[in-house]
N, CA, C and O atoms as a printed pandas DataFrame, in Angstrom:
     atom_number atom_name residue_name chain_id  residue_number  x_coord  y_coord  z_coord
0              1         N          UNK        A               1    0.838   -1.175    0.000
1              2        CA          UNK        A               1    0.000    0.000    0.000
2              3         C          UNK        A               1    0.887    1.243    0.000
3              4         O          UNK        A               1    1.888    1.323    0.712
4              5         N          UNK        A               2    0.497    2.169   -0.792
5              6        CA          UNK        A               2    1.083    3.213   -1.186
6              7         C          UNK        A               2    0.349    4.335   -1.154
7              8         O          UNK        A               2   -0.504    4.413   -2.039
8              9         N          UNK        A               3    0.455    5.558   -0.115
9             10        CA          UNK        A               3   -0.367    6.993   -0.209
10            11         C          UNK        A               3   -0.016    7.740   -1.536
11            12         O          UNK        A               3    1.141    8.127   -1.701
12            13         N          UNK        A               4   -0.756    7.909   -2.273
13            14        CA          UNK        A               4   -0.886    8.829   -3.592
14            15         C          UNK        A               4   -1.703   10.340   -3.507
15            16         O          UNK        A               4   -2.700   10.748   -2.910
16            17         N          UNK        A               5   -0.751   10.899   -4.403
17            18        CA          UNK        A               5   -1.479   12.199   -4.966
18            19         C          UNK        A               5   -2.353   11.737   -5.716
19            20         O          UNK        A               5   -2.012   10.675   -6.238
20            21         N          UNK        A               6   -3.435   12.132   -6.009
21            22        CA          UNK        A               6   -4.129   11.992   -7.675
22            23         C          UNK        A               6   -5.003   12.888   -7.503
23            24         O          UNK        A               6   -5.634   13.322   -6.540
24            25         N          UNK        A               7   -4.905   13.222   -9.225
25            26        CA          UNK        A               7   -5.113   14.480   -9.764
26            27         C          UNK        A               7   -6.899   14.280  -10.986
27            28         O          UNK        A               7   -6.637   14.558  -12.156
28            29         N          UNK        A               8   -7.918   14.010  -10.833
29            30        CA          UNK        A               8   -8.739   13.945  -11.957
30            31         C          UNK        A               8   -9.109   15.025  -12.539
31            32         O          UNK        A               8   -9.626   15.873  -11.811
32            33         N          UNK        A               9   -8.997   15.262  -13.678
33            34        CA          UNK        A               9   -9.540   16.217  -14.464
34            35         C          UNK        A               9  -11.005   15.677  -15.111
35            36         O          UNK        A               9  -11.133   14.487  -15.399
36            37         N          UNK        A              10  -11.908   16.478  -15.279
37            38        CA          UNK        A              10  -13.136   16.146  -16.360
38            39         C          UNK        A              10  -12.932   16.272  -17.999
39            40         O          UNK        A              10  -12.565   17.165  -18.763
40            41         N          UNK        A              11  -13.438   14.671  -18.148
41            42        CA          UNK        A              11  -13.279   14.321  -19.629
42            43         C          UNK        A              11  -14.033   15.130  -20.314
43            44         O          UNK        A              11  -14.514   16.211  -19.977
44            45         N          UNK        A              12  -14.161   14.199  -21.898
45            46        CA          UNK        A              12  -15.384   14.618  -22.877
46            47         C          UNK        A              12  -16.491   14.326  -22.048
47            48         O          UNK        A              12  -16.790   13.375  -21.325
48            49         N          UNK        A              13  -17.102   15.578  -22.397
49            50        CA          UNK        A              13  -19.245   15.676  -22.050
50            51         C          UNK        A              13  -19.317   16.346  -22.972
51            52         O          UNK        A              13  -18.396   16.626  -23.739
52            53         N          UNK        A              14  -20.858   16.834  -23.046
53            54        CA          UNK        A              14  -21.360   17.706  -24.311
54            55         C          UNK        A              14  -21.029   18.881  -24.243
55            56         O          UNK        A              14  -20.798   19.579  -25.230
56            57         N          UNK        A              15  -20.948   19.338  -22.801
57            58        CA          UNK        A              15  -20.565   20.803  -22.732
58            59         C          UNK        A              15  -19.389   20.859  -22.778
59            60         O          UNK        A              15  -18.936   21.947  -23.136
60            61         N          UNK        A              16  -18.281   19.623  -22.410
61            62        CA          UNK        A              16  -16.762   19.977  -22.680
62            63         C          UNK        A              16  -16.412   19.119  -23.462
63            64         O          UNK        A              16  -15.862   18.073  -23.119
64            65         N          UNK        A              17  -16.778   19.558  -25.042
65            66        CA          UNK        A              17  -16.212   18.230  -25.946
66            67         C          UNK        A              17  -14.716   17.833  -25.752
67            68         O          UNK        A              17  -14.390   16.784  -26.307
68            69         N          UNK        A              18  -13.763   18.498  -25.061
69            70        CA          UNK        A              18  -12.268   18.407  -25.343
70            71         C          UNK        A              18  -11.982   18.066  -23.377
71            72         O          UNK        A              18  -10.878   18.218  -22.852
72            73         N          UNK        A              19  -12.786   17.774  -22.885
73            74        CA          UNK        A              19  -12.892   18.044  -21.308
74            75         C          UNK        A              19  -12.238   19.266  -20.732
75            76         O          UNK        A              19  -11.842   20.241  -21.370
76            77         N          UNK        A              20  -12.169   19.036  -19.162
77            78        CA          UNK        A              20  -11.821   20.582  -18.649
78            79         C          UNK        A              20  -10.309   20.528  -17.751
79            80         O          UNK        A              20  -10.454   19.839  -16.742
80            81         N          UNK        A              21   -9.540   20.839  -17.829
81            82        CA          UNK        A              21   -8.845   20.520  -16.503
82            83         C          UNK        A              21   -9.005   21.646  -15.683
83            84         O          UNK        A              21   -8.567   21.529  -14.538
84            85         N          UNK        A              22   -9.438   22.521  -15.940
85            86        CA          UNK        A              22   -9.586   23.582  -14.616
86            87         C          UNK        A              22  -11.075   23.242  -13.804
87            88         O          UNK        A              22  -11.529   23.984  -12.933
88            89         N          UNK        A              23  -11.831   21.800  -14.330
89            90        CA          UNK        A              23  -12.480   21.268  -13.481
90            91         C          UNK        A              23  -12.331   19.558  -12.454
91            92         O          UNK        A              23  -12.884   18.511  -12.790
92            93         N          UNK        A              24  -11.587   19.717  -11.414
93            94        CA          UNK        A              24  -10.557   18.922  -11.169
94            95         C          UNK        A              24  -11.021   17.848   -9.850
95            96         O          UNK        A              24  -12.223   17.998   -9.630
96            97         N          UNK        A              25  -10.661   17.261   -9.325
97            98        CA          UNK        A              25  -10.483   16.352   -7.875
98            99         C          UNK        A              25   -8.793   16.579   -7.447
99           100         O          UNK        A              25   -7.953   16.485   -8.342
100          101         N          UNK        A              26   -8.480   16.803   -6.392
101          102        CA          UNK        A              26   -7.374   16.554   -5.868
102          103         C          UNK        A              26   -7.909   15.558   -4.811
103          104         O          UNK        A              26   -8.828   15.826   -4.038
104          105         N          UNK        A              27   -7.195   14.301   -4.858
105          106        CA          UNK        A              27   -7.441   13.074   -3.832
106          107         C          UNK        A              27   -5.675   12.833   -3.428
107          108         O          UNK        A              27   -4.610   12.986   -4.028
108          109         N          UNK        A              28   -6.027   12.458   -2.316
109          110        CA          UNK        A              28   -5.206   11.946   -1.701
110          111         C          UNK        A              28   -5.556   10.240   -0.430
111          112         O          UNK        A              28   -6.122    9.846    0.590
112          113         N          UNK        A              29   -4.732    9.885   -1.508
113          114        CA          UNK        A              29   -4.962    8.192   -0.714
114          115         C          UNK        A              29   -4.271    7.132   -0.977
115          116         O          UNK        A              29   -3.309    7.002   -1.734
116          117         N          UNK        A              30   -4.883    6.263   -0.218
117          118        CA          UNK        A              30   -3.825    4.711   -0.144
118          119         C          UNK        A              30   -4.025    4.125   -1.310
119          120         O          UNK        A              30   -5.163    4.451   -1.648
120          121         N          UNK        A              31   -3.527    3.401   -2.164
121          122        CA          UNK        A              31   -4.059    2.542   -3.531
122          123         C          UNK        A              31   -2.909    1.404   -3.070
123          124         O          UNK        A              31   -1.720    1.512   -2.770
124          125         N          UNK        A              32   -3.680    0.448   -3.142
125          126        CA          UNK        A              32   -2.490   -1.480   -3.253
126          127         C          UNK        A              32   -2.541   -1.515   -4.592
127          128         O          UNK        A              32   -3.187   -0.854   -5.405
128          129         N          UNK        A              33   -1.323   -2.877   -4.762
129          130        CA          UNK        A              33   -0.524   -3.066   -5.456
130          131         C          UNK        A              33   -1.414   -3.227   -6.805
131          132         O          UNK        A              33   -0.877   -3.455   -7.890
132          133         N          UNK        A              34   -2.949   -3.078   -6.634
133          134        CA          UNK        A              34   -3.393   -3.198   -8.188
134          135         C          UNK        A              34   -4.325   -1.874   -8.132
135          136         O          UNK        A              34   -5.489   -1.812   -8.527
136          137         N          UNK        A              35   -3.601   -0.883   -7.585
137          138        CA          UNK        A              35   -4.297    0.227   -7.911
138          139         C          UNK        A              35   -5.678    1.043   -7.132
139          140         O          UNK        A              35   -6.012    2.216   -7.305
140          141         N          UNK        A              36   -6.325    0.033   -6.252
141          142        CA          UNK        A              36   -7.524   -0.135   -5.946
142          143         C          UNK        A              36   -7.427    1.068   -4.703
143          144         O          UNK        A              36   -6.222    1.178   -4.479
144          145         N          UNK        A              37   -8.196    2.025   -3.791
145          146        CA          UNK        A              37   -7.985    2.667   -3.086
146          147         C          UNK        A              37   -8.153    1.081   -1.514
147          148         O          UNK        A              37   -9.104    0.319   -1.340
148          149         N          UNK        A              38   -7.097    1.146   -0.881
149          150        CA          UNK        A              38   -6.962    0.437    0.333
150          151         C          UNK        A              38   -8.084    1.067    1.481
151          152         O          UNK        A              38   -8.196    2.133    2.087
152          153         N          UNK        A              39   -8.977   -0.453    1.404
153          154        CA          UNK        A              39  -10.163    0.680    2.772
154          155         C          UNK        A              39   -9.125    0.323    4.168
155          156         O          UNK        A              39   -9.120    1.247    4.981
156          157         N          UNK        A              40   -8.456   -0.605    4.460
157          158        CA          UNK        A              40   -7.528   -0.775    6.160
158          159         C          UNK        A              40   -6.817    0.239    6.169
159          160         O          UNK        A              40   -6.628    0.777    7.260
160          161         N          UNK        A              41   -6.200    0.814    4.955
161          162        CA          UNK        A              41   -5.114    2.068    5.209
162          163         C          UNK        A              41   -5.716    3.627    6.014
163          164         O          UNK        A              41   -5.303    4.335    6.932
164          165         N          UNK        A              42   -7.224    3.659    4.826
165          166        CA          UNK        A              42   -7.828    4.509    5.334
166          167         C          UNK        A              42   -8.871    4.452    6.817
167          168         O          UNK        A              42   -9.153    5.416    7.530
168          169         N          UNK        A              43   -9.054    3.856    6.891
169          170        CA          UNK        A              43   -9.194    3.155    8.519
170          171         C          UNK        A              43   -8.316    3.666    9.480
171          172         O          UNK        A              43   -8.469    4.660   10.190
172          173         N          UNK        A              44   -7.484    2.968    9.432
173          174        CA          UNK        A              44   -6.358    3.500   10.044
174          175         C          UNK        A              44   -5.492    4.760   10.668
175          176         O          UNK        A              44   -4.840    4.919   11.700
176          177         N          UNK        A              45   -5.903    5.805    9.200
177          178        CA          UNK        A              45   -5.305    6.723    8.906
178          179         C          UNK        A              45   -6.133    7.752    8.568
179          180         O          UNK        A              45   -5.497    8.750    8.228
180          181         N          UNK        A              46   -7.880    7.936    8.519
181          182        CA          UNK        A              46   -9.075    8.798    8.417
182          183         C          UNK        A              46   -8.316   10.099    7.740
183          184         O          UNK        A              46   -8.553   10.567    6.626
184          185         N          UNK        A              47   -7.368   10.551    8.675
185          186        CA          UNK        A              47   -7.923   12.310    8.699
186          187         C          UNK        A              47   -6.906   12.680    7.369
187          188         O          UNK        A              47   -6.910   13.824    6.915
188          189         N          UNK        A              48   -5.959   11.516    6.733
189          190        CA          UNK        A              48   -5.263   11.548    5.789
190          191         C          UNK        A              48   -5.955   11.262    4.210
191          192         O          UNK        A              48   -5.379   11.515    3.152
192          193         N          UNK        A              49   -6.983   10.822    4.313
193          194        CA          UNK        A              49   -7.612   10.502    3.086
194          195         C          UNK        A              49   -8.402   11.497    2.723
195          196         O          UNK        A              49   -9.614   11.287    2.767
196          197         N          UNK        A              50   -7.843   12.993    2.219
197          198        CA          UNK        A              50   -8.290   13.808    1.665
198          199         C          UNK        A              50   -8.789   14.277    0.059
199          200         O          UNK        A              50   -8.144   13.964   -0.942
200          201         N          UNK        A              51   -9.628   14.811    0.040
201          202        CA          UNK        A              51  -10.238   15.703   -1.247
202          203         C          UNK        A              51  -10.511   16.846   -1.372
203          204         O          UNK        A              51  -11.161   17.444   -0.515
204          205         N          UNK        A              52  -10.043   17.447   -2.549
205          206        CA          UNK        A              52  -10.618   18.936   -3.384
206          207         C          UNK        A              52  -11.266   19.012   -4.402
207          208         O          UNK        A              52  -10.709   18.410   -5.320
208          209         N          UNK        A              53  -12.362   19.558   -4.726
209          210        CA          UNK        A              53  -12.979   19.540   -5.542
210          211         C          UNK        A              53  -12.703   21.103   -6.163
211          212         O          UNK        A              53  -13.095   22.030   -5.454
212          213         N          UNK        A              54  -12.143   21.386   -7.268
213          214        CA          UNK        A              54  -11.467   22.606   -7.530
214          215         C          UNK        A              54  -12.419   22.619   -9.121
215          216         O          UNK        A              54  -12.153   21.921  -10.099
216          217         N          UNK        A              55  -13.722   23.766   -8.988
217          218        CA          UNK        A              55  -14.721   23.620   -9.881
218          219         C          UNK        A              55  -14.619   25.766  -10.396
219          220         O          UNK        A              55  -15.119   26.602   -9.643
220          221         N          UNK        A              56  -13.849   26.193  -11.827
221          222        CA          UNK        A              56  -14.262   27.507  -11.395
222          223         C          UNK        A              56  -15.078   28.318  -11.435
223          224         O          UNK        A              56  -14.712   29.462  -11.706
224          225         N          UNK        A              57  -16.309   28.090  -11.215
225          226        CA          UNK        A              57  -17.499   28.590  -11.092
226          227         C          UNK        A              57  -17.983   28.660   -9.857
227          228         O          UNK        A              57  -18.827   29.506   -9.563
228          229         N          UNK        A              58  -17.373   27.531   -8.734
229          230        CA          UNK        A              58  -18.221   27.784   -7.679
230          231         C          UNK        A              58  -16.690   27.381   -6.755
231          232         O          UNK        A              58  -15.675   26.882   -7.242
232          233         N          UNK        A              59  -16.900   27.741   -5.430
233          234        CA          UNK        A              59  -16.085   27.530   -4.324
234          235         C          UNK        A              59  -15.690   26.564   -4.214
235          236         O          UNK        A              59  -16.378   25.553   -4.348
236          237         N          UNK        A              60  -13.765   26.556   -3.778
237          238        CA          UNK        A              60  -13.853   24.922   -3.612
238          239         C          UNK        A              60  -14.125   24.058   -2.744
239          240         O          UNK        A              60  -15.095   24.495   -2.125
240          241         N          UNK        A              61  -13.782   22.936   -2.282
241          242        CA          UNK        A              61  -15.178   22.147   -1.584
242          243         C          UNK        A              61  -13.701   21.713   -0.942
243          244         O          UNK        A              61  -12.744   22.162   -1.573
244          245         N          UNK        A              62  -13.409   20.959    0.142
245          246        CA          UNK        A              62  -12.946   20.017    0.410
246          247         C          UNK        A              62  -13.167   18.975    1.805
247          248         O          UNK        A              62  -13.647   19.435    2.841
248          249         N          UNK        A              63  -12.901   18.044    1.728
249          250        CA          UNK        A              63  -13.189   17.029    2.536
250          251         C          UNK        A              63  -12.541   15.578    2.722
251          252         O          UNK        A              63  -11.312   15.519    2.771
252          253         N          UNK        A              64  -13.055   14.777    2.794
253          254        CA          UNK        A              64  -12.308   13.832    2.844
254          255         C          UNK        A              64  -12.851   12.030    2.140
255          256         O          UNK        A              64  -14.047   11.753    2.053
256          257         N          UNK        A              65  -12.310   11.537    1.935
257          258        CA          UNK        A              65  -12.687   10.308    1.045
258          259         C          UNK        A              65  -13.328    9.009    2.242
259          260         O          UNK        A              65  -12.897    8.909    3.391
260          261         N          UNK        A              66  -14.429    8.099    1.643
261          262        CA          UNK        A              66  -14.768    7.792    2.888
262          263         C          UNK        A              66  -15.645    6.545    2.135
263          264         O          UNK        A              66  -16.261    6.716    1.083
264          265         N          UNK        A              67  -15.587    5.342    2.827
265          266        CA          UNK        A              67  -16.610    4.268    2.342
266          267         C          UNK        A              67  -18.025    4.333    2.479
267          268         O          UNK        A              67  -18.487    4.529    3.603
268          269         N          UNK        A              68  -18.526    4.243    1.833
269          270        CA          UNK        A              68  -19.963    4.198    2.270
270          271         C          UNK        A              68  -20.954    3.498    0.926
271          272         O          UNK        A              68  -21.258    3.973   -0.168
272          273         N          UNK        A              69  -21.294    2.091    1.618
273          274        CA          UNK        A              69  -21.414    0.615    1.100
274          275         C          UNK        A              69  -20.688    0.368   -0.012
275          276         O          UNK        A              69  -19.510    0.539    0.303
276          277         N          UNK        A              70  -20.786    0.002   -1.340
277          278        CA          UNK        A              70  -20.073   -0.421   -2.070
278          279         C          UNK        A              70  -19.136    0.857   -3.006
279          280         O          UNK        A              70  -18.228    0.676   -3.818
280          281         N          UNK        A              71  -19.658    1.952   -2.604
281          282        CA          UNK        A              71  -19.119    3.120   -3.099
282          283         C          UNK        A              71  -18.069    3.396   -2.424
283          284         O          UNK        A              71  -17.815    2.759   -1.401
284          285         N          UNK        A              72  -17.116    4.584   -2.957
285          286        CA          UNK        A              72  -16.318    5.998   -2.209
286          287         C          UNK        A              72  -16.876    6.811   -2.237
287          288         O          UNK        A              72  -17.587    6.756   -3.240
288          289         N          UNK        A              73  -17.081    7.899   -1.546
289          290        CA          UNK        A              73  -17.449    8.827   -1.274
290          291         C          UNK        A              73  -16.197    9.814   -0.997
291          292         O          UNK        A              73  -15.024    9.575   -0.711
292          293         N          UNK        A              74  -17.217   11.533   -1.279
293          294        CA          UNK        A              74  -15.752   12.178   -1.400
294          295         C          UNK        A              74  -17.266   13.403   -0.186
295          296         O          UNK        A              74  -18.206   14.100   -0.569
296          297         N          UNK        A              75  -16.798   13.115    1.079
297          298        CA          UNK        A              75  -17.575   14.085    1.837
298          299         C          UNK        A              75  -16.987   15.570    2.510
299          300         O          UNK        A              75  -15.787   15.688    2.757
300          301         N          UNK        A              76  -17.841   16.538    2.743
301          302        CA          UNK        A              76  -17.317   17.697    3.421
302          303         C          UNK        A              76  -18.247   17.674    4.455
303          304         O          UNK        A              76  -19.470   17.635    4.323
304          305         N          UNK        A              77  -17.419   17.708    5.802
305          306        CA          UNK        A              77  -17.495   17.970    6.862
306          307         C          UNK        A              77  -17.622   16.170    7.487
307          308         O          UNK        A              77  -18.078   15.120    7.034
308          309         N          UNK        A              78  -16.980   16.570    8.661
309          310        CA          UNK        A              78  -16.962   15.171    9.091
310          311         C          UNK        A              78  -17.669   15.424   10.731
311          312         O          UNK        A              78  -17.873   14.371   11.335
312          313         N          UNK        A              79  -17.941   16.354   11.267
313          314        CA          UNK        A              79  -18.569   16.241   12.415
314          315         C          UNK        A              79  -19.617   15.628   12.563
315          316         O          UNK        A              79  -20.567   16.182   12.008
316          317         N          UNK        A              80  -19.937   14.367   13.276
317          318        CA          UNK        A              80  -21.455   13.895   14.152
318          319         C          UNK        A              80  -21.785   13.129   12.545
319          320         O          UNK        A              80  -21.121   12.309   11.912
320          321         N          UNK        A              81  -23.139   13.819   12.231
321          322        CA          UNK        A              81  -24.118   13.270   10.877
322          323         C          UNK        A              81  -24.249   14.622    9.800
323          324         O          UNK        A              81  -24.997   14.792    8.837
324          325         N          UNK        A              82  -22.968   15.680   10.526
325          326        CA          UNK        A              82  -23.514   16.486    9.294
326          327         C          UNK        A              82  -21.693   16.574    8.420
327          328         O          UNK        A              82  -20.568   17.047    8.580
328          329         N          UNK        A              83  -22.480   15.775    7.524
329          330        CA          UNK        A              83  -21.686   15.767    6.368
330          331         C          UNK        A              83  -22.436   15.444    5.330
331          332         O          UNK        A              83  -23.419   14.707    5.405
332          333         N          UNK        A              84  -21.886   16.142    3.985
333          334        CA          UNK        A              84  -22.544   16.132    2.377
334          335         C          UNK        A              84  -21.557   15.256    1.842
335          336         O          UNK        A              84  -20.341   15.127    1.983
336          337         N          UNK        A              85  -22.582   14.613    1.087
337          338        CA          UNK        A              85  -21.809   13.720    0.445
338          339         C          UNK        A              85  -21.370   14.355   -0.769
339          340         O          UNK        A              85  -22.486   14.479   -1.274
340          341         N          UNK        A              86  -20.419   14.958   -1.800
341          342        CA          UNK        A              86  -20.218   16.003   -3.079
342          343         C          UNK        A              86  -20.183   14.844   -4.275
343          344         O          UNK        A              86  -20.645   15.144   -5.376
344          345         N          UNK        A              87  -19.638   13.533   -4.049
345          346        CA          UNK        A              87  -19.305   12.539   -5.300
346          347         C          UNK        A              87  -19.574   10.935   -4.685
347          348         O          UNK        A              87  -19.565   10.577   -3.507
348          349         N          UNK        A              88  -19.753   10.326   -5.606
349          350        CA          UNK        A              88  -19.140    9.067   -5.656
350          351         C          UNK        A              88  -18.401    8.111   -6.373
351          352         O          UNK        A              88  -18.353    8.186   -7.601
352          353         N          UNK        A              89  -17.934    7.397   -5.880
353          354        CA          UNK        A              89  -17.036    6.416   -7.200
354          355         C          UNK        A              89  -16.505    5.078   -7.313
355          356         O          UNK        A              89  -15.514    5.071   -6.583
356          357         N          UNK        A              90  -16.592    4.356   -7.651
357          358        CA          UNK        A              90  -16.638    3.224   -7.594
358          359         C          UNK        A              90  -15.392    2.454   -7.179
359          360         O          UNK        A              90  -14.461    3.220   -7.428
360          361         N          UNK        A              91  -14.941    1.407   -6.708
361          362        CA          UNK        A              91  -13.990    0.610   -6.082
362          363         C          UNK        A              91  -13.028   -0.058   -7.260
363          364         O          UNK        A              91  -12.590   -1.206   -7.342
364          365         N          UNK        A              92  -12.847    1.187   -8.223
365          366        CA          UNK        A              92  -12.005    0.423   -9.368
366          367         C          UNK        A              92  -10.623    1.057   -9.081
367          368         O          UNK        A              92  -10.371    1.962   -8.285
368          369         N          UNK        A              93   -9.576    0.220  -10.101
369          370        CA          UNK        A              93   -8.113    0.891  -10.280
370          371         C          UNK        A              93   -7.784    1.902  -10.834
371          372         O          UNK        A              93   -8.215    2.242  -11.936
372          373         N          UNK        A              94   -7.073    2.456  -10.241
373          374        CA          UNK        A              94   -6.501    4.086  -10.238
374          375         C          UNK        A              94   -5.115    4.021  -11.282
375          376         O          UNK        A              94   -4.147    3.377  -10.877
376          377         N          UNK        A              95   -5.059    4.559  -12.348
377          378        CA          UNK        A              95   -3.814    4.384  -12.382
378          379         C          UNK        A              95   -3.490    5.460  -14.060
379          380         O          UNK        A              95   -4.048    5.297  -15.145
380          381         N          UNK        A              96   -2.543    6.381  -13.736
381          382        CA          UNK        A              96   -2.659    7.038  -14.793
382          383         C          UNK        A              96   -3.135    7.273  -16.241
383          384         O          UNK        A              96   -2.391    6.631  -16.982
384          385         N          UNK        A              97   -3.845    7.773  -16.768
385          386        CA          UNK        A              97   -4.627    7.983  -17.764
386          387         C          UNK        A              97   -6.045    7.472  -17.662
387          388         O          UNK        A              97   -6.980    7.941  -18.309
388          389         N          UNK        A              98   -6.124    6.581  -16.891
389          390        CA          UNK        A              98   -7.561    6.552  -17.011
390          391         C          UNK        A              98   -8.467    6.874  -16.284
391          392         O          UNK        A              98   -8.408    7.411  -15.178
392          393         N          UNK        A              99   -9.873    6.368  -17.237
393          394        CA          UNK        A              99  -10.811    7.262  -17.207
394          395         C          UNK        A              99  -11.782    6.452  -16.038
395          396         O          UNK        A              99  -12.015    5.250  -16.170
396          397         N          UNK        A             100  -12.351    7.290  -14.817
397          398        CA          UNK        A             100  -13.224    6.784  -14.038
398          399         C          UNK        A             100  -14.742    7.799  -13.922
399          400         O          UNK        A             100  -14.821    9.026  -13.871
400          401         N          UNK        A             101  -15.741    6.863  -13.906
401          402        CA          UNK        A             101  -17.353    7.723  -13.952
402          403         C          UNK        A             101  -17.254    8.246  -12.217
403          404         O          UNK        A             101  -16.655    7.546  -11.400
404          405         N          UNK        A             102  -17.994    9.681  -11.788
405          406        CA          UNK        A             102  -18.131    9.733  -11.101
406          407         C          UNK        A             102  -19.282   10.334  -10.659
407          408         O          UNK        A             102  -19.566   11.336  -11.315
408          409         N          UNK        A             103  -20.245    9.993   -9.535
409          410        CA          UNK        A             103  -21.505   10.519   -9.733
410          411         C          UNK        A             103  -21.410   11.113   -8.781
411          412         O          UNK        A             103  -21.090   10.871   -7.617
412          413         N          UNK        A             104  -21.931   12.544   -9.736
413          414        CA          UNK        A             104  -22.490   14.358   -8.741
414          415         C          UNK        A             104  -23.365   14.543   -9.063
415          416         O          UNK        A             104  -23.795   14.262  -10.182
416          417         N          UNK        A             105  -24.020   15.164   -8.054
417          418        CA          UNK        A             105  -25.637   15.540   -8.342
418          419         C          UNK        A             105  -26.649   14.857   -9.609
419          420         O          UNK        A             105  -27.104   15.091  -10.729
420          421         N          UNK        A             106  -26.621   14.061   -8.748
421          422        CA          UNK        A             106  -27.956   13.003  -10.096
422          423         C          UNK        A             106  -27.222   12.596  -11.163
423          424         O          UNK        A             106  -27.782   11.863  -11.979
424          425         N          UNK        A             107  -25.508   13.076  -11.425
425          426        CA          UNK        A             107  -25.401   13.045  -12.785
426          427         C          UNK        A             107  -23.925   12.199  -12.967
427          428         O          UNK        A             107  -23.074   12.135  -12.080
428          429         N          UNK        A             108  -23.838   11.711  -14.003
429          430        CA          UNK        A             108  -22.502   10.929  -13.876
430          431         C          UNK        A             108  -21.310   11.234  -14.863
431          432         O          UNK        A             108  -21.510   11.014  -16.058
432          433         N          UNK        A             109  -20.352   11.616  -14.546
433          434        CA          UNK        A             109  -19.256   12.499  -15.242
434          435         C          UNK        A             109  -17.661   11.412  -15.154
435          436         O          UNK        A             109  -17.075   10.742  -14.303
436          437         N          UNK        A             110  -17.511   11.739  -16.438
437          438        CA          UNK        A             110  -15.820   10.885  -16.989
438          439         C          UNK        A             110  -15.198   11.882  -16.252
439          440         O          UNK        A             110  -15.503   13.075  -16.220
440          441         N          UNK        A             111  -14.048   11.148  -15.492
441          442        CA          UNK        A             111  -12.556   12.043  -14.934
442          443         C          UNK        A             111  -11.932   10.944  -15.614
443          444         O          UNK        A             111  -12.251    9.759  -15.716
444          445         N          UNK        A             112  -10.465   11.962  -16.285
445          446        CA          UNK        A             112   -9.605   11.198  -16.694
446          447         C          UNK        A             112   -8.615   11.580  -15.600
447          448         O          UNK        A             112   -8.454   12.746  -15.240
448          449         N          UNK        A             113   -7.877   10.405  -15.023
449          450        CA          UNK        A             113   -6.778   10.682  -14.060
450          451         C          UNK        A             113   -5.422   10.990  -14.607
451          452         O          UNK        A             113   -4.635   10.099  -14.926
452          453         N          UNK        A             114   -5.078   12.674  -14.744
453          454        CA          UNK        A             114   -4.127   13.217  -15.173
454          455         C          UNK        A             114   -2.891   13.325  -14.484
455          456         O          UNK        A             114   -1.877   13.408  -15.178
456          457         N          UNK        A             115   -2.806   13.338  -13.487
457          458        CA          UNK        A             115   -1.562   12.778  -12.459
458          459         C          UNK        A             115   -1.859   12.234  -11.687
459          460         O          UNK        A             115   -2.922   12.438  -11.102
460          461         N          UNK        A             116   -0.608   10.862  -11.230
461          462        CA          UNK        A             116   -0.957   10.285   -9.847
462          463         C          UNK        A             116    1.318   10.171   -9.490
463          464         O          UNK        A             116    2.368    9.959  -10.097
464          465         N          UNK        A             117    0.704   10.550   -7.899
465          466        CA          UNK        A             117    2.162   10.478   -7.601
466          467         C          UNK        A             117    2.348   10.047   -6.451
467          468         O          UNK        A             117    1.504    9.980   -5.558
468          469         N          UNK        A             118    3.736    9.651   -6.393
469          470        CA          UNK        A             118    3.670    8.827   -4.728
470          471         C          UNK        A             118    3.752    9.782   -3.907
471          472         O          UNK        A             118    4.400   10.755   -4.293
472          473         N          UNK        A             119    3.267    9.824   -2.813
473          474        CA          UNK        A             119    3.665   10.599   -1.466
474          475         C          UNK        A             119    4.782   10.285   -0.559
475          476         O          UNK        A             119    4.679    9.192   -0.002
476          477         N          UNK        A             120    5.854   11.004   -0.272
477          478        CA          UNK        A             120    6.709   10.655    0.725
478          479         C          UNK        A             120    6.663   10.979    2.178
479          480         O          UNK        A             120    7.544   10.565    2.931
């Protein structure tokens, strides 16, 4: 298990035929040896499994990455029960260039993962 930077940018949609990178995720987390985000690492290690949601139209968001049932979740605010959930995403491999769906608000959007780097 390995803590990573990763960087998603938004792919092709209709409104961004060429996608966006100034519409982004900054994650930070554990991924094992096939890429997958590690749920024991983040267990372990909560207040390290961070997110930004860097959108420029609206404020950025940040919070932290978090299981919740077969999903990830990318939530802001972690006190008690008040936290928003901003994304979700599925329990697949991470690994440069590709492309993962992620669902915001009712809607489901391509990130292509434009950097991923190790953390020291």
């Amino acid at each position: 298990m390995t803590w990573k930077a990763i960087r998603l940018e938004l792919g092709r949609t209709r409104d961004f035929p060429n996608g966006s990178a100034s519409r982004a995720y900054l994650l930070r987390a554990p991924l094992n040896a096939e890429g997958v985000i590690d749920e024991q690492a983040i267990r372990a290690l909560p207040e390290q499994a961070t997110v930004r949601r860097l959108w420029p139209s609206e404020p950025d968001v940040s919070g932290h990455l978090t299981r919740i049932g077969d999903k990830w979740a990318f939530v802001a605010g972690r006190s008690g029960d008040e936290r928003t959930v901003i994304t979700e995403m599925d329990p697949l491999p991470i690994s440069e260039g590709a492309m993962l769906m992620l669902r915001e608000r009712g809607q489901e959007l391509p990130f292509r993962v434009a950097n991923l780097r190790t953390l020291g």
